[in-house]
N, C-alpha and C positions, 0 to 999 in steps of 0.2 A: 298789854296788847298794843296800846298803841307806839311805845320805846320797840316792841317787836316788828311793828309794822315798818316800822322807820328803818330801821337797818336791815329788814328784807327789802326794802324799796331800795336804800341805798347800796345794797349789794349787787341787786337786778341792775340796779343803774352802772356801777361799777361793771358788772359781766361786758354789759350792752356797748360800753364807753372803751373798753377791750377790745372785744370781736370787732366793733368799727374801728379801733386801730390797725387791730391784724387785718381788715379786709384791707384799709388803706395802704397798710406796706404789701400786704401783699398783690396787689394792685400794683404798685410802685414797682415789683420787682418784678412783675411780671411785665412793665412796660418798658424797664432799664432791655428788657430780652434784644441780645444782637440778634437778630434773624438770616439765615443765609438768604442768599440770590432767591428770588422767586419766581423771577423770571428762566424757565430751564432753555438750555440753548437745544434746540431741533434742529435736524437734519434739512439743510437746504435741499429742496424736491422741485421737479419740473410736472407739471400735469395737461392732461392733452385736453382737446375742446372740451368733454365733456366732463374735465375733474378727476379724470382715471390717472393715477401716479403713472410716472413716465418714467422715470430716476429717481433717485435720492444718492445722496452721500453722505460719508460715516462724517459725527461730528468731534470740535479735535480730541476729543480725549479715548476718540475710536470706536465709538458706541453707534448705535442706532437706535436712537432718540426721536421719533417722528411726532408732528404736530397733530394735536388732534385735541378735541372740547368733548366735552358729557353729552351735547347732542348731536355729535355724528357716532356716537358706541350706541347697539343694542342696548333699550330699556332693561330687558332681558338679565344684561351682564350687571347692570348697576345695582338693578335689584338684587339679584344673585348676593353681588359683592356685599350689600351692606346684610343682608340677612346673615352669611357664613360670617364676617368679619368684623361687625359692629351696626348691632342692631337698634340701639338709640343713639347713631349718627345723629340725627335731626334734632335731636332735643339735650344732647350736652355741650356744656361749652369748651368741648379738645379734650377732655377727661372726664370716662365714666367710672363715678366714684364705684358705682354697684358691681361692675364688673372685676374694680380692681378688688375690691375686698371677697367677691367670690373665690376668683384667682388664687389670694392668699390665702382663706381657710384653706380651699384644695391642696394648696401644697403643703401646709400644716400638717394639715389632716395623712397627704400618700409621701412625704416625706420627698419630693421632687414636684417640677415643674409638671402642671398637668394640665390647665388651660393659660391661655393669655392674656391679658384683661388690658391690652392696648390695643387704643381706638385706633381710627382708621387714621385718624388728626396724629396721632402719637408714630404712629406708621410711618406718615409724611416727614414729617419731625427726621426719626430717625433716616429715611432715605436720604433726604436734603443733607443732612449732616454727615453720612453715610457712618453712623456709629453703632456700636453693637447694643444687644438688648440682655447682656446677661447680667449687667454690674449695675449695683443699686445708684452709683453715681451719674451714667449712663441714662438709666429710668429716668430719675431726676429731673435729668438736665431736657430729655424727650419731654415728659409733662410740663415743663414751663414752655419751651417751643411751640408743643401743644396750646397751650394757653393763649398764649403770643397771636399765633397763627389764628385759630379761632377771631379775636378780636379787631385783626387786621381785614381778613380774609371771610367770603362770605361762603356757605358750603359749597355750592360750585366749584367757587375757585379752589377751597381746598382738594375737592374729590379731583378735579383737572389735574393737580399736582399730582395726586394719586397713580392716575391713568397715564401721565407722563413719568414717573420715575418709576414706580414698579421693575422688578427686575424678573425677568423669563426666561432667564439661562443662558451664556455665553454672552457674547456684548449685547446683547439684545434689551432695551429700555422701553417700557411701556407700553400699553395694547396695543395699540397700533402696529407697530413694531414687532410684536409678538403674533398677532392677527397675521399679518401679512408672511412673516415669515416658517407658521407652523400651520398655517389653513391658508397660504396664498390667497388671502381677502382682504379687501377693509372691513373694521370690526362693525360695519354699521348692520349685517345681520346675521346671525351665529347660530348654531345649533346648541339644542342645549346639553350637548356631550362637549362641546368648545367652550360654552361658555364656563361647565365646571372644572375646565382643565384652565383656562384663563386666574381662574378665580383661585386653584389648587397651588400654580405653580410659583410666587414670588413667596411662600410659605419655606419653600427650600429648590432655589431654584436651578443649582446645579445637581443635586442629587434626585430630584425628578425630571430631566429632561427625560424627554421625548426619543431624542436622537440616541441617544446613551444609556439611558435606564426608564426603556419602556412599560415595565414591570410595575415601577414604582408610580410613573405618572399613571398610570389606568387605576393603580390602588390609590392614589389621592382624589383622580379623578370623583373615584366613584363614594369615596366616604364623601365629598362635597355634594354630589348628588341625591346620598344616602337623607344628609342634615337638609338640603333644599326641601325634600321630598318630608319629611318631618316636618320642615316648618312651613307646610303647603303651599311653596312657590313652584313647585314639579308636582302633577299626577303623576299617580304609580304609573301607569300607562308611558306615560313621556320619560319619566324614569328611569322603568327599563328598559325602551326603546336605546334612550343614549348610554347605558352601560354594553352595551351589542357595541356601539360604535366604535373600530378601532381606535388610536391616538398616532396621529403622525407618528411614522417611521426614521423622516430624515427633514431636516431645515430646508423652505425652499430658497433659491436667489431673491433677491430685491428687484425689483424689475429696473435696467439696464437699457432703455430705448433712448436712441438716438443722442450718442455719446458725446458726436461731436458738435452739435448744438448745445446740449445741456452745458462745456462744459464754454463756450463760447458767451452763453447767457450771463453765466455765473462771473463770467473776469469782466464782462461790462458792468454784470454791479452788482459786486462782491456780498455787501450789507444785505442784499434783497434774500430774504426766506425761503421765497416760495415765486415761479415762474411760471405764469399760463400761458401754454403756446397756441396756436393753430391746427398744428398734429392729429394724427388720431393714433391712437395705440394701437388701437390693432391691426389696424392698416400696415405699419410702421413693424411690427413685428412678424406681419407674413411679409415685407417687401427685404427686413432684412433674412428674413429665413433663404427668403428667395437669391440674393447677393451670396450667402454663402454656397448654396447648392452650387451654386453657378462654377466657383471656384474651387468645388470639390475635387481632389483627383487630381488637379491640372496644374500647371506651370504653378512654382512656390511664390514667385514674386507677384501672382498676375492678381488686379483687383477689379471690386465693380462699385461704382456709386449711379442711384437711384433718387430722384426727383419725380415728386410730383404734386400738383397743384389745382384746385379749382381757378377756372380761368375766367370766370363771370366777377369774382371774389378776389381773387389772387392770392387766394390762403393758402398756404403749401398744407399739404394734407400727409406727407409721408419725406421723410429726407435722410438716406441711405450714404454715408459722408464712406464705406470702405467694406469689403467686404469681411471683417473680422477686425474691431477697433484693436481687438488684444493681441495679433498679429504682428510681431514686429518684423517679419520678412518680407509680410506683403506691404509693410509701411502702413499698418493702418488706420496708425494715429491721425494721420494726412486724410483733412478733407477734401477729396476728387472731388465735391461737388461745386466748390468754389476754386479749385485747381486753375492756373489759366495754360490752359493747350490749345493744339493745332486744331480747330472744328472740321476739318476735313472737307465733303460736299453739303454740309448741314448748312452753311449762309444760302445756298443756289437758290431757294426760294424766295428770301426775301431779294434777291437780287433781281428773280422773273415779277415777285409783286408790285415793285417798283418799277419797272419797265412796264407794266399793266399801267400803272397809275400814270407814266407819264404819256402813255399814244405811242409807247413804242411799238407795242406788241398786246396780240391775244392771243388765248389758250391753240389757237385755229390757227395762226400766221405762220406761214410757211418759212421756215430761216436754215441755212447752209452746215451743215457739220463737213468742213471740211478741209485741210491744212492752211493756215494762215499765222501769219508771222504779224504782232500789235508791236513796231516800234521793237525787234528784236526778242520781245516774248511771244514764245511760237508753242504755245499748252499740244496737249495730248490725251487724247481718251484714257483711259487708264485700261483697255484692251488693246490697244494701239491698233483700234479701227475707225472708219470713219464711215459714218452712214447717207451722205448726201445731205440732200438736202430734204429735209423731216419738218414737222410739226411741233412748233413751241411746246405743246402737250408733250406729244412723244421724248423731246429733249429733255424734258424736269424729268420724267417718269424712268427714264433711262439714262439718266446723270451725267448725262454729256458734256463735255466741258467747254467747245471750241464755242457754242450758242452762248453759253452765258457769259463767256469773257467778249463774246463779244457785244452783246448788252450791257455787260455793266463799264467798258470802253464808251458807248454810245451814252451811258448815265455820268459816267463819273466815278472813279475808285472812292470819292471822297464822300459823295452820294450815302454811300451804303455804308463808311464808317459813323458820318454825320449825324443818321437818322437810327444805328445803335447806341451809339450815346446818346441820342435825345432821349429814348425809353427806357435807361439806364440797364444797356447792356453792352457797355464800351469796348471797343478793340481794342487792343495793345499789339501795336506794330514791332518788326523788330529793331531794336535802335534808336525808335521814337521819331520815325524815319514816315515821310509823305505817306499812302497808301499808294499800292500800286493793283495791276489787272490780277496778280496773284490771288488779292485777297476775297477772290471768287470762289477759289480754289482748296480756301484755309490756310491760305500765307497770313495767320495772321493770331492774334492769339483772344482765347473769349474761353468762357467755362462752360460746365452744364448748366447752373444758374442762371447764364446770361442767353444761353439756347432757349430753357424752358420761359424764359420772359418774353422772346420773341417770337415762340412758339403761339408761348398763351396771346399774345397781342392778334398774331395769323386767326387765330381760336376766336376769339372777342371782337369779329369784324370788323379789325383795325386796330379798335383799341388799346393803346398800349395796357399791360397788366405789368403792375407794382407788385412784386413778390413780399406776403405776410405771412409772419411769422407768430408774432405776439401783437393781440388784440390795441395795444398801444399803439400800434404801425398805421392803424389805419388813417388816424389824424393827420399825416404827414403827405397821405398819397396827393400826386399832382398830376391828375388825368392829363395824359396828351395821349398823339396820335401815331400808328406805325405806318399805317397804311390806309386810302379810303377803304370805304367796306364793300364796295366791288371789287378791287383788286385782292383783297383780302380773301376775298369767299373763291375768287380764280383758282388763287394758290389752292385752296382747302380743296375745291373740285379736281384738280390736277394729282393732288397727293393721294387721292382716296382712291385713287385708282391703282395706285402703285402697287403691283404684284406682293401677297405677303408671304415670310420668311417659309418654306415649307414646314409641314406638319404645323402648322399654328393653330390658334383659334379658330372660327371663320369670326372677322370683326371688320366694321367697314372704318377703318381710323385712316384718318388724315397724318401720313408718317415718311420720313425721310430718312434715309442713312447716310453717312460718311466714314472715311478711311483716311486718318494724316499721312504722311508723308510716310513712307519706311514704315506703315503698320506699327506706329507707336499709340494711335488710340481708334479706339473702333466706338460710332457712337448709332443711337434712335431715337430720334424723338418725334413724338405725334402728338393727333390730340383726337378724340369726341368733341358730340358737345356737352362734355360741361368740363372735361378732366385733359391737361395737357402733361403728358411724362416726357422726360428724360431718361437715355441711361447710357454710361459711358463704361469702358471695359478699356483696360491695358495694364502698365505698368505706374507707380506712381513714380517711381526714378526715369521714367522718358526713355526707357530703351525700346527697344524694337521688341513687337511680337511677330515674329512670323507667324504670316498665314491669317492675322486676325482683319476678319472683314467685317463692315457694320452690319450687315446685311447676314451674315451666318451668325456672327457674334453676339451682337447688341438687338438685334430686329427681334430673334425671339425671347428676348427676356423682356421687350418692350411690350409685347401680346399677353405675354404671362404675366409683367405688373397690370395689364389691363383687366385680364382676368380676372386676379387678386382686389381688385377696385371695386367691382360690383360683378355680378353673374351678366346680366343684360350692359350692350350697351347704350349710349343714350344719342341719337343720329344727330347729325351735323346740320348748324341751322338754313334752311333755304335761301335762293338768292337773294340781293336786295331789289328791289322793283328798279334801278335805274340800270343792272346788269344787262350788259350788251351779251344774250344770250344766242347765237345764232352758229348756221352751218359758217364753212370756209368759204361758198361763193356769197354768200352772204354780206361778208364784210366786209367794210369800208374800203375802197381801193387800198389809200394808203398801208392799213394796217392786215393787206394779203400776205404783202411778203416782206420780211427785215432785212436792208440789205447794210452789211456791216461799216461802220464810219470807222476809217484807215488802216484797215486792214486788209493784208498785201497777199494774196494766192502763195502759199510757198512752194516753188517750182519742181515737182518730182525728177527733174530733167539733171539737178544740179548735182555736184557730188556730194559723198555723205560725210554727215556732220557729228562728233561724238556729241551728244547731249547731257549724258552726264556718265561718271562722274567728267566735271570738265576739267581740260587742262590746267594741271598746279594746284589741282583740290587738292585738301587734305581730308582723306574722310577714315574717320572713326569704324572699328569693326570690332567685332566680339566673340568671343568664343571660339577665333577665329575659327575652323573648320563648319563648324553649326549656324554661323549667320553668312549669308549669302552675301556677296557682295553686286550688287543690281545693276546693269549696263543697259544704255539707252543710247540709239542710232534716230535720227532726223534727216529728211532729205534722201537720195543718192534713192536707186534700183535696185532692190532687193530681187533672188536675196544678198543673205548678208554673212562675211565670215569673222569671223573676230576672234584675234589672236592677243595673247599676254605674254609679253617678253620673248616674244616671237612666237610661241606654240601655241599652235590651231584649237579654240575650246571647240571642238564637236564637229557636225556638215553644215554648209550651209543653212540656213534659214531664213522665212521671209517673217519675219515676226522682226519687231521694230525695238523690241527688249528679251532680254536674257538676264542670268544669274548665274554666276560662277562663286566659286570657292576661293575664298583669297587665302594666298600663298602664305601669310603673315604678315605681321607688321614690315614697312620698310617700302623702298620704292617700287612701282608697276607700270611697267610698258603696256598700254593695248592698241590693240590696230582696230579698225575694221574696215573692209575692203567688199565693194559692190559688186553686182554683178557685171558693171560697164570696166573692173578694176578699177576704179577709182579709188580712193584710201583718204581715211583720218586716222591723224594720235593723237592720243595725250600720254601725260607722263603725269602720274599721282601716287602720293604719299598716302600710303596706309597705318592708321595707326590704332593702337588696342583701346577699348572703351574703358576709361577710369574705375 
């Protein structure tokens, strides 16, 4: 017994002295494991203030791979998943022995594969490596990965792998991705008809899509439902509720806002994941809903961009870069909203707020609309009438030109370039060239951008407003000043009154329009109190639109983004207590009436003068017959007859501009001769637009 005892002891000991070998190598061999990437590369995504995806983009190997953790997915799915898929997740280490020997009797036994006895860890395995599951070498190599992973990885992180590789049919990678694009959600709360298609489809994911074989996903669907419902993660009730529920029909888009910011974000820094902006989505999605109506039906090249911002904040809350990014006739890739063009009469108030600020002028002071030549620039209404002599108010409100050039004559052209680049909304002159009285006018170049900044500063009592975008921007801002906040609130009293676009809302916003030169851009911008828009309409190639006015054009798309903003709007803030609030006999002597510093009466008496085109111009024309070519008479006694190449265009007229049809490219005589006969020419070169 006891020679017996001894060599059973020494045998136990030898088994013991084994199996601690085999666990050591096998240990060892499980630690030798290459493991792939574990880090999976996601789709770079933009999200707006409140976390709502904004964009994304496919990542390089084409896929839609979106980021996402175990705790933003429904508990619901996870449950789900590990019930139908592996249901001692939690308690094996990467491989359940039990299941795999189930597995194998079954197939023993039906002479084919007839369950799966890989884990959820063996699943990952093979994703990661992207290998198949039918070859015993294959298996293998998945259980030591399996292994691996386990040891590395704690189950989170493995299930996270899960949830990011999964596959959901066509490039589609992992819930998220599949959430969004077959239930347009994030997966964070699901029906539980979603949940067992989520859970059915990486099982075979091209041959139960949704979009293609919707037969087959409602028959996987619902056997998932059937086992949930077995293994009392589903009431019968809840059950059969989600077998009723149909299964998408077709894949939705990825949601696609605000293209050219996103993609602007993304070249600043490349590396970055993931980008929180300012925005809000949905904002942002009825403004560009709004951008394409606009351009529905009408001219193929014409576009529209839309800003807008809170102006207490300076968050841009909505940004409209074209009216169709995927447009390439309207050029839509091109953001208008940082575009730099002609602003048309959109500077004229800060030109009158500055003239508030310095004692030149109030809303009440009585000043001249009426012919005057400033050192050979001698402007023109743009009805070529003139109304006497009117009221500072009346002058902003009916965009008068001769009052404001000649304030901003009396300030300084320099004045008003100056004090836009101090609140970084800079001019750009043409040539790099002094400022001159034009750029009252919109001789001069600035964006929507640099509008809604000056806009919002008019809005903010003065305050200049730094335009943000991403929560990062804020660290950077450097409050200054546009205007005091009396002159500031002048301006806002003055604009609220401005007649609005017909058929509009009824809204009381503080809003301006303008028209460049040759109707190449038509713009609006206003504000409430709290919200300052933008919105600019033309061409992005700088051709002419005939007929586009700010005021038909751009005025009602600026009512309708307000609209879009909120239902109510939010009124404009009160004076400030040191507001020189009073009637016109009221005020101050000095500031009853403006009377213009060197500026010369120009003499109706004198003969007339061609104003444009002027002699030895070259001007561009298009389409010849379709774009009009625009003549302008100054001076002399109308009316007026005006002849090309000697032949008479029409009767007389006392109207101070006309439009003819050019003849084509090449030279053109025009006369125009007074009613005193008096006569101007010029001789100009017409030539076809590029």
């Amino acid at each position: 017994m006891r020679g017996l005892s001894s060599g059973v002891l020494f045998g136990l000991a030898a088994g013991l002295f084994a199996l601690a070998l085999a666990r050591d190598a096998t240990e060892a061999w499980i630690a030798r494991t290459e493991l792939p990437a574990l880090v999976p590369e996601t789709s770079v995504t933009m999200h707006d203030r409140d976390g709502h995806l904004m964009r994304a983009h496919l990542v390089a190997d084409g896929r839609w791979r979106l980021a996402v953790t175990p705790g933003a997915v429904d508990p619901a799915l996870i449950a789900a998943l590990i019930a139908y898929e592996d249901r001692r997740f939690h308690a094996h280490g990467g491989v359940d022995a039990l299941a795999l020997l189930r597995a194998g009797g079954q197939a023993l036994r039906a002479g084919r594969v007839v369950s799966g006895g890989s884990t959820l860890t063996m699943q990952v395995a093979r994703l990661l490596e992207e290998s198949g599951t039918g070859r015993w070498p294959g298996k293998l190599r998945q259980v030591r990965v399996a292994l691996a992973l386990e040891r590395r990885l704690s189950k989170d992180e493995v299930l996270a792998l899960y949830l990011h590789h999964a596959p959901y049919g066509g490039n589609l990678e992992g819930v998220r991705a599949a959430s969004l694009a077959w239930f347009g959600k994030e997966p964070r709360r699901l029906t539980p008809a979603e949940v067992a298609l989520l859970v059915a489809l990486p099982q075979a994911p091209e041959g139960r899509r949704p979009d293609r074989h919707p037969q087959a996903a409602r028959a996987a669907r619902d056997r998932v439902l059937s086992r949930l419902e077995g293994a009392g993660v589903l009431g019968a009730e809840e059950a059969l509720a989600a077998r009723l529920e149909p299964v998408p029909q077709a894949r939705r888009p990825f949601p696609a806002l605000a293209p050219h910011l996103a993609d602007r974000l993304r070249a600043a820094a490349p590396a970055r994941p993931r980008h929180d902006v300012t925005l809000s989505a949905s904002l942002q999605a009825r403004l560009e809903g709004l951008a394409a109506a606009a351009v529905a039906g009408r001219d193929g090249r014409l576009s529209v961009a839309i800003l807008v911002a809170d102006h207490g904040t300076g968050e841009v809350l909505a940004r409209v870069g074209s009216a169709d990014y995927t447009d390439t006739a309207r050029a839509g890739f091109v953001d208008m909203t940082r575009a730099l063009r002609s602003p048309g009469s959109t500077l004229k108030p800060l030109v009158y707020g500055l003239a508030f600020e310095a004692g030149l002028a109030h809303p009440e002071t009585l000043i001249d609309d009426s012919p005057a030549d400033f050192g050979g620039y001698a402007p023109q209404n743009f009805d070529r009438r003139f109304r006497g002599t009117v009221r500072v108010r009346q002058a902003l409100e009916d965009s008068l030109n001769l009052p404001v050039v000649a304030l901003l004559d009396a300030l300084g052209p320099s004045v008003l370039t100056s004090r836009m680049a101090r609140v970084g909304a800079p001019a750009r002159l043409p040539g790099g060239g002094a400022p001159g009285l034009a750029v009252a006018l919109g001789g001069v170049g600035t964006s929507l951008e640099g509008l809604v900044t000056l806009y919002g500063g008019l809005a903010n009592g003065g305050r200049a407003m730094a335009l943000l975008e991403t929560p990062e921007q804020e660290t950077r801002i450097r409050p200054r000043r546009l205007l005091s906040p009396e002159a500031a609130w002048m301006v806002g009293d003055i604009l609220v009154g401005t007649p609005p676009p017909a058929q509009a809302a009824p809204r009381r916003i503080a809003f301006k329009t303008g028209t460049s030169y040759g109707h190449r851009d038509a713009w609006a911008v206003g504000y409430d109190g709290r919200h300052v828009v933008g919105v600019w309409i033309g061409r992005p190639d700088g051709t002419p639109v005939p007929g586009a006015l700010g005021l038909d054009a751009a005025a009602p798309l600026l009512f309708d983004s307000f609209a879009r903003i909120a239902p109510q709007r939010t009124p404009l803030a009160p004076p400030p207590p040191a507001t020189l609030v009073v009637a016109a006999d009221e005020l101050p002597l000095p500031l009853r009436r403006f009377e213009a510093r060197g500026a010369a009466l120009r003499p109706e008496g004198g003969g007339p003068e061609i104003a444009f085109p002027p002699d030895g111009a070259r001007v561009e024309v298009g389409g010849l017959a379709d774009m009009p070519l625009l003549l302008r008479v100054r001076a002399g006694q109308p009316p007026f007859t005006w002849l090309a190449d000697g032949v008479p265009l029409g009767t007389p007229s006392h109207d101070r501009e006309m439009q003819m049809a050019p003849p084509g490219p090449g030279f053109l005589s025009l006369s125009v001769i007074d009613a005193r006969g008096q006569a101007a020419r010029a001789t100009v070169e017409l030539r076809p637009l590029p």
